[in-house]
N, C-alpha and C positions, 0 to 999 in steps of 0.2 A: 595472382593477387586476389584476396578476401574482397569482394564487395557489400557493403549493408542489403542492396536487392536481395543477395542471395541468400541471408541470414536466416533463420530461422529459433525458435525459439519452443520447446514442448515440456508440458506438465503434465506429471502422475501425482495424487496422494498418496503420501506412506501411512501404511498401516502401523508398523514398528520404524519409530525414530531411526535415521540413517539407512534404511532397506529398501531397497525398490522392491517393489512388487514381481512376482515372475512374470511374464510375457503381460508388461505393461502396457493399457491403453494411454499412449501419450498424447495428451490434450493437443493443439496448436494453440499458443495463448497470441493473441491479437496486442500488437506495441508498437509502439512511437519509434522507441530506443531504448537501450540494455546496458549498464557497467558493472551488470552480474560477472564477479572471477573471484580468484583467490588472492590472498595478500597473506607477508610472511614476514613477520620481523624481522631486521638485521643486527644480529650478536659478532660483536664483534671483540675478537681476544683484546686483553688489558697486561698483555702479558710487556713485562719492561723487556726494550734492547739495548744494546749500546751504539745497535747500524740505525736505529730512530723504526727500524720499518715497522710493519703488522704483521703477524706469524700468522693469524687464521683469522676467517670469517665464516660465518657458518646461518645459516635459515632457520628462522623457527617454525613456532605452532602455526598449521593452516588456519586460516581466515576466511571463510568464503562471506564473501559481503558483497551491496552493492546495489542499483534500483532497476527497477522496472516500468517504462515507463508507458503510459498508455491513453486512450480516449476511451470515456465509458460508454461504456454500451449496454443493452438490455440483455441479460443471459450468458453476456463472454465472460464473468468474474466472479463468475455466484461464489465458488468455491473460495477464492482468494478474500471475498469482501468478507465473509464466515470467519474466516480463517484468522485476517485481521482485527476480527473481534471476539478472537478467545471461544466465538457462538457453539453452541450447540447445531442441530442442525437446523435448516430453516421450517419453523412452525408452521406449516399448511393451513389455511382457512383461517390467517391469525392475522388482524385481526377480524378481520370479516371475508365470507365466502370469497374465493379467486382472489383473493389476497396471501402474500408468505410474509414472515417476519423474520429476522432475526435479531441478536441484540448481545450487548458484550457481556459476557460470562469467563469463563477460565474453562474451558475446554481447548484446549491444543492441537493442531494440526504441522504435519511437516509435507514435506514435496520432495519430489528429485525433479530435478528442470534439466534439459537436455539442451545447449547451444548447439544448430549446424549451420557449419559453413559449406553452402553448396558448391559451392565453385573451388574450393579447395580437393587435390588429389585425396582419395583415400587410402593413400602409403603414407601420407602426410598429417593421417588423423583430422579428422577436421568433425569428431564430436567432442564435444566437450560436457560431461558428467558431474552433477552437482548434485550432493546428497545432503538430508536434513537439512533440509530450506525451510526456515521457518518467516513469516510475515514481522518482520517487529515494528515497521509501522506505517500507516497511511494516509497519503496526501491528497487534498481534492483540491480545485480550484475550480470555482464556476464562475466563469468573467462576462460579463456583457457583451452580446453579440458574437458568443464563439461555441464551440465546441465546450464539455467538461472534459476535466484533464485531469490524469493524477498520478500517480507516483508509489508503487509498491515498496518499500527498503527492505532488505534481506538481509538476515543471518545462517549460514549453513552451516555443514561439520565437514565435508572434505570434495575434491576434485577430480577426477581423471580426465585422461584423454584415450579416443579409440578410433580405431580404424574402421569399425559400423557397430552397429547393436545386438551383435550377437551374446555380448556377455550378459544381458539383460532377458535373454531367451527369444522369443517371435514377438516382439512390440508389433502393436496397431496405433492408426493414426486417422483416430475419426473426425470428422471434420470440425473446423470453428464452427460458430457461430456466423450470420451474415446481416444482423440484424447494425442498423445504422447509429452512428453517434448519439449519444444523449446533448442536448441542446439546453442553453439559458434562455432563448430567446421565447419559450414555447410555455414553457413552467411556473409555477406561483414561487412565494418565498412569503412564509410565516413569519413575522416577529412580536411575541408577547401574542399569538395569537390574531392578532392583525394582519391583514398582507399588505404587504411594504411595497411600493411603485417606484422608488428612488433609488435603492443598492444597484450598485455597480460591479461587487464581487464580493465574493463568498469564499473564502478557504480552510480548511478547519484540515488536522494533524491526528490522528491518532496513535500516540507512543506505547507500546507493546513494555518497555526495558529489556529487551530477552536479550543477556549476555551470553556469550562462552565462558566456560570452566573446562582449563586447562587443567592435567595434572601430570605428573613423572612418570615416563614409561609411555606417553599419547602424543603425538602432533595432533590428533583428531580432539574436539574437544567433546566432553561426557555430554549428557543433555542437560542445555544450558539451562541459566536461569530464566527467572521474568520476571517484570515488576509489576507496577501498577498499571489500570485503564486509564492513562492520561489524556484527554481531548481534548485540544486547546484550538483557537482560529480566529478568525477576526473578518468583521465585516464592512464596507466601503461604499458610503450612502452620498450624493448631493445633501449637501446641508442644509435643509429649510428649517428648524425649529431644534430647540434644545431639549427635547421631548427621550432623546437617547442620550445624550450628554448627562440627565438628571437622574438617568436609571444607574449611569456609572457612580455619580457623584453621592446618592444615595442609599448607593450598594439594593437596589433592587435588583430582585431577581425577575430571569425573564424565561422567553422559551424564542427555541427556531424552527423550523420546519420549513422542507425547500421538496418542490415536488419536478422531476426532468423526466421529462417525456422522448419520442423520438417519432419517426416522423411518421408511422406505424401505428402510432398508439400507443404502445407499450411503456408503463410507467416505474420510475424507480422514487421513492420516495424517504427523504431524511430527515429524523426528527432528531433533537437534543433537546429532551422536553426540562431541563432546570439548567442555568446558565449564569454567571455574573459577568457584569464589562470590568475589565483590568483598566480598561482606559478610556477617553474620548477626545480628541482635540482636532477643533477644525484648524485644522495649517493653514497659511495663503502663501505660495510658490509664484503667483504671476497675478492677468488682470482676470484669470477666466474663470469658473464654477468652481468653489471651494466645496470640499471633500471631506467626509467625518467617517477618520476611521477609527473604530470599535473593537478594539481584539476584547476576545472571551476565553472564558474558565467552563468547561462543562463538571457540572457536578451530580452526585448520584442522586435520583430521582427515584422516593419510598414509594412509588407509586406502580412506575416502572420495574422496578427493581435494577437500573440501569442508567449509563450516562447517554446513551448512544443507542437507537435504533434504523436498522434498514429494512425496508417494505418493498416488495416488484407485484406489478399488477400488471400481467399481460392484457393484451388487447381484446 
């Protein structure tokens, strides 16, 4: 029997959409938990009988979907956090010396990710191959008093399974990363420029749209679409003042900035420099601290030229 201990999980970028790379270095990506697979529609015949039964059922187009999930870290995601942002690659000395940048653009990145089940026979196949994986979107969550935490979603183009990685040529497996959680409790949080001592948690989305496009003659799909930079999120303060409630009600705009550190030193840093509140209402649920949550719209920033920026500052 498969156990999660023994699970394993490894990333290559593809050069050319759906290709691995020849004697791939596959990353070890650092995760929580994985529903990275395939999924297949079920076509099933319309054909009339007079026995009532079903003459045929048949599979469709592959599916590869699913999440990833993870604690952030300094250095274990460069490529994935890029990736999720359409970036270029990351701007050196930007914006200042020992600082990198990145920031969401339309430049496209794919992966092949590699599932192993250690403990599974290898007569039994127990890898499992996933090509043109693309990021379509990303989730963060930074809560009070914990770990950050977030959530890769995926779109791929097709599956196998193998009995080892020879089909792939001589793969290496250079090491993770070992650097420790990024943390809330250590961190600032910008809003409007301000820093804020009240928020409770912080989550923010970044939607990709990257669909498949299936066509006749393919289970595999072409290279998919994409849509817009959608960043959307919301943030969860003790209520003392109506000071955010007027920014919604007024349709100001604002900004965020949230800086996670670790225990190291090592800094990652998020900005969303233009912003409107879609909402604000202090709820009361019971007798205890009422809560004002704030979801937001990121929007494009002439300044920036972006809705969304990430910064690492090593130690």
């Amino acid at each position: 029997m498969a156990n999660g201990s023994r699970h394993s999980l490894y990333a290559v970028k593809e050069a050319t959409y759906g290709t691995t790379p020849a004697d791939p270095a596959l990353a070890l990506v650092r995760i929580t938990g994985t529903t990275l697979g395939l999924a297949k529609d079920s076509l099933q015949s319309e054909e009339v009988r007079s026995d009532r039964q079903i003459s045929d059922f048949r599979l469709g187009s592959n599916q590869v979907g699913g999440d990833i999930n993870f604690e952030l870290s300094y250095g274990s995601f460069d490529e994935f956090l890029q990736a999720a942002l359409l970036s270029e690659d990351w701007a050196v000395d930007t914006p200042i010396a020992g600082t990198d940048q990145v920031k969401a653009g339309a430049t496209r990145a794919s992966f092949t990710f590699v599932r192993q089940f250690a403990d599974i026979d290898t007569a039994d196949k127990p890898f499992y191959i996933y090509r043109g994986v693309e990021i379509n979107s990303m989730q963060l969550t930074i809560a009070a008093n914990s770990m950050a935490t977030g959530t890769f979603s995926v779109v791929g183009q097709a599956q196998t399974t193998a009995q080892d990685l020879t089909t792939l040529g001589a793969p290496t497996f250079p090491p993770a990363s070992t650097t420790s959680p990024l943390d809330s409790f250590t961190g600032t949080l910008s809003e409007g420029g301000s820093v804020v001592a009240v928020v409770t948690e912080i989550s923010m989305t970044l939607a990709n749209g990257i669909e498949p496009r299936f066509v006749v003659g393919s289970k595999n799909t072409i290279y998919p679409s994409v849509g817009r930079s959608n960043l959307t999120g919301q943030i969860t303060a003790y209520f003392e003042d109506s000071s955010l409630v007027d920014k919604f009600l007024d349709e100001t705009e604002s900004s965020l900035e949230f800086t996670l550190p670790d225990g190291a030193g090592n800094e990652q840093k998020y900005i969303i420099p233009r912003i409107k509140y879609t909402g604000g209402q202090p709820d009361v649920s019971g007798e205890g601290p009422i809560t004002l949550a704030m979801p937001f719209q990121a929007l494009l920033d002439s300044s920036e030229s972006t809705n969304v920026l990430i910064e690492r500052t090593p130690v």
